[in-house]
N, C-alpha and C positions, 0 to 999 in steps of 0.2 A: 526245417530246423538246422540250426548251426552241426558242424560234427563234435561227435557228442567227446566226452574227456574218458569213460568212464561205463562199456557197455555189458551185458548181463544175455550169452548167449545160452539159447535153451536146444538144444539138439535132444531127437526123440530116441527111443533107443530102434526103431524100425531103419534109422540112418546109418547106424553101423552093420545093420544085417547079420551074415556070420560070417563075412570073409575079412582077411587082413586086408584086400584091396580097398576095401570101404573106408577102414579105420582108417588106412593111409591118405586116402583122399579128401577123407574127413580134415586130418592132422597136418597136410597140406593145406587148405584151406584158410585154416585157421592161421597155420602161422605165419600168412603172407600179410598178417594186420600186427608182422612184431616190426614192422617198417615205418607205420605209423605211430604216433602220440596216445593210443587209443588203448587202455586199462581195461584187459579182457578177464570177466570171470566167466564160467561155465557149466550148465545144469544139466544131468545127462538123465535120460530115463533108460529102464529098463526091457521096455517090450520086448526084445528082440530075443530077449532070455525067458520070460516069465511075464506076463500078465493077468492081475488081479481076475478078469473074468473069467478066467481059468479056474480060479478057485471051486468053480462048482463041477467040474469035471473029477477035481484031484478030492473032491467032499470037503473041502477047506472050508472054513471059515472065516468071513473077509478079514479081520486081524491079523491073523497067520498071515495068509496068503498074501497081504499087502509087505508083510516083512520079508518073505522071499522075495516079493519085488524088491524093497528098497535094496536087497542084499545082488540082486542084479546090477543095478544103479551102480554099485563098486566096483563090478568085474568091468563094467565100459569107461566108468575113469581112470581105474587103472589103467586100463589097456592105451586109452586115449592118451593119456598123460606120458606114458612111457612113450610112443609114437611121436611127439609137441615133444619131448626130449632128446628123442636122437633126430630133430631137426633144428636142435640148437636153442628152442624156447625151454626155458627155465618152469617147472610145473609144480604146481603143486596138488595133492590132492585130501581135500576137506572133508572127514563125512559130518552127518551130523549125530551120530552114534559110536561109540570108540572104538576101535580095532589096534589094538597097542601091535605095535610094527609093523602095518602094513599103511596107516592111513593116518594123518593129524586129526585132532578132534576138532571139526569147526567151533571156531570162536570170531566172530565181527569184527571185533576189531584185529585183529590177528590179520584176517583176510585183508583187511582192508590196509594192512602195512604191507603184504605181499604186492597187491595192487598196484601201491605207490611206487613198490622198486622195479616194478614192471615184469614182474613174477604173472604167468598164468595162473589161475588157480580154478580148479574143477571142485565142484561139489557136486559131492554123492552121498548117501544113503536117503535121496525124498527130505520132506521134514522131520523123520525122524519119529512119525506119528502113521496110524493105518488111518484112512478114509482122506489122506490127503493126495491129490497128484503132482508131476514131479513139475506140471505148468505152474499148477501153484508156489509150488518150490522157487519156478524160477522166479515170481514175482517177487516171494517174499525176501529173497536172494537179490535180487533189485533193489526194494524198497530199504534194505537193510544194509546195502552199497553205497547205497546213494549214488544208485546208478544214473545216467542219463537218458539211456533208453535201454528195452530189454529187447533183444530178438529172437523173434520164433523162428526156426529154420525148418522148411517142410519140403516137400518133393515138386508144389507146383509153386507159380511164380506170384502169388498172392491170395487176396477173402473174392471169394466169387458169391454170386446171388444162388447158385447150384454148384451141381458136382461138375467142374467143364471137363470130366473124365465121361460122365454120362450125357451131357450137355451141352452142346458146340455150340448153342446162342447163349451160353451162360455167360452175365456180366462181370464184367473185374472193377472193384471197388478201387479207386485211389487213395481216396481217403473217407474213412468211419469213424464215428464217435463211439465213446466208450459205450453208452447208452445204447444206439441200436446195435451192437456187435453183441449187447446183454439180449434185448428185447426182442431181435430179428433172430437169435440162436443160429448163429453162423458158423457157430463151432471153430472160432478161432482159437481159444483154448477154455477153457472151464470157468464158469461163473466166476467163481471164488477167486483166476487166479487176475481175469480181467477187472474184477470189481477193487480190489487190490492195489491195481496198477490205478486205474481210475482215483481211489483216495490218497493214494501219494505223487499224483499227476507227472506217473512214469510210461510214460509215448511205448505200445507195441507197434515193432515193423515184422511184420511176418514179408519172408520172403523164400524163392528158389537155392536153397542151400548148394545146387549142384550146376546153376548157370553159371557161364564164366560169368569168371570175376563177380558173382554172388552178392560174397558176403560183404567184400570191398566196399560194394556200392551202399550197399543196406547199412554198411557202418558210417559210412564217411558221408555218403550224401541222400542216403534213404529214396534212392531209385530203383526201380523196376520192381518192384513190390506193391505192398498197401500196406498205410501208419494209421493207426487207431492212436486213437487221441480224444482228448476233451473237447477241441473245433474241431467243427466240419470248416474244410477248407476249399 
């Protein structure tokens, strides 16, 4: 596919880990695409603070406990956004639940004016809802950009057939359809959030977040990864 106008990065919150080094290399990364034509928004999760299956540890109940997560989701954009700030990108950051001065309240079209002026903008709090993840988020946060493509960033370099961490014959997909990426449960990210992409026929590139030049590639020309899509190609 063309380079796209218009991309919807999903960074997990295990990406930023706990150190400042993470964030900064995170926030370097990112802002080597303000070079580019390329209208970046950005879904951040929270693991790295709080995840939901935790809740049975702490006797939660998944409601609550999904709201401490989304409430995590804020401390990484924040964090994030101020980082893509003192690098000169312009940030903004969206939740989807209000936080009067610390956070704008997302609104779509709003977002999508920032976009245009070539404003970053991070959204944080999940959807805003418990039982949803922040993959989904990131779709829905695509489909609702009118993105061109959304990018999964993960720590290896694309959808393997296994775990190639457990698995040295394991195969690397180039290219999957939405369909078997559902039906083979590859775990590229949550039913919900690829079934999503699939009806609003918005292409995932999952890719190595932390190879050189990465994201570059997965933005501009969707190489050294694997793009799920509608054809198999």
């Amino acid at each position: 596919m063309a380079s796209p106008k218009r991309i919807i990065l999903k960074l997990s919150g295990e990406a930023f880990g706990r150190s400042h080094e993470a964030v900064h290399t995170i926030a370097s990364t990112v802002a080597e695409l303000k070079s580019t034509d390329i209208q970046v928004g950005i879904v951040v999760g929270g693991g790295n603070i709080f995840r939901g299956y935790q809740a049975q540890d702490f006797g939660f109940e998944r409601a609550p406990a999904d709201s401490v997560g989304m409430l995590a989701t804020v401390i990484n954009g924040l964090i994030l956004a101020q980082a893509l700030n003192t690098l000169g990108c312009t940030t903004r950051v969206m939740s989807s639940f209000a936080i009067p001065g610390i956070t704008e309240l997302y609104h779509w079209q709003s977002a999508k004016r920032f976009l245009e002026r070539g404003e970053y903008v991070v959204f944080v709090g999940g959807t805003g809802n418990p039982y949803f993840t922040t993959d989904t988020t990131g779709a829905l946060r695509a489909s609702e950009m009118g993105a061109d493509l959304l990018l999964k960033a993960t720590k290896v370099d694309g959808i393997y057939d296994s775990d190639p961490k457990n698995n040295k014959d394991a195969t690397k997909f180039q290219n999957i359809t939405f369909e078997e990426a559902l039906t083979r449960d590859l775990k590229v990210m949550d039913g919900a959030a690829i079934a999503l992409c699939r009806d609003n026929n918005i292409p995932i590139y999952v890719f190595d977040l932390f190879a050189k030049d990465g994201l570059k590639h997965a933005a501009m020309q969707q190489t050294g990864g694997t793009l799920v899509s509608g054809d198999k190609k």
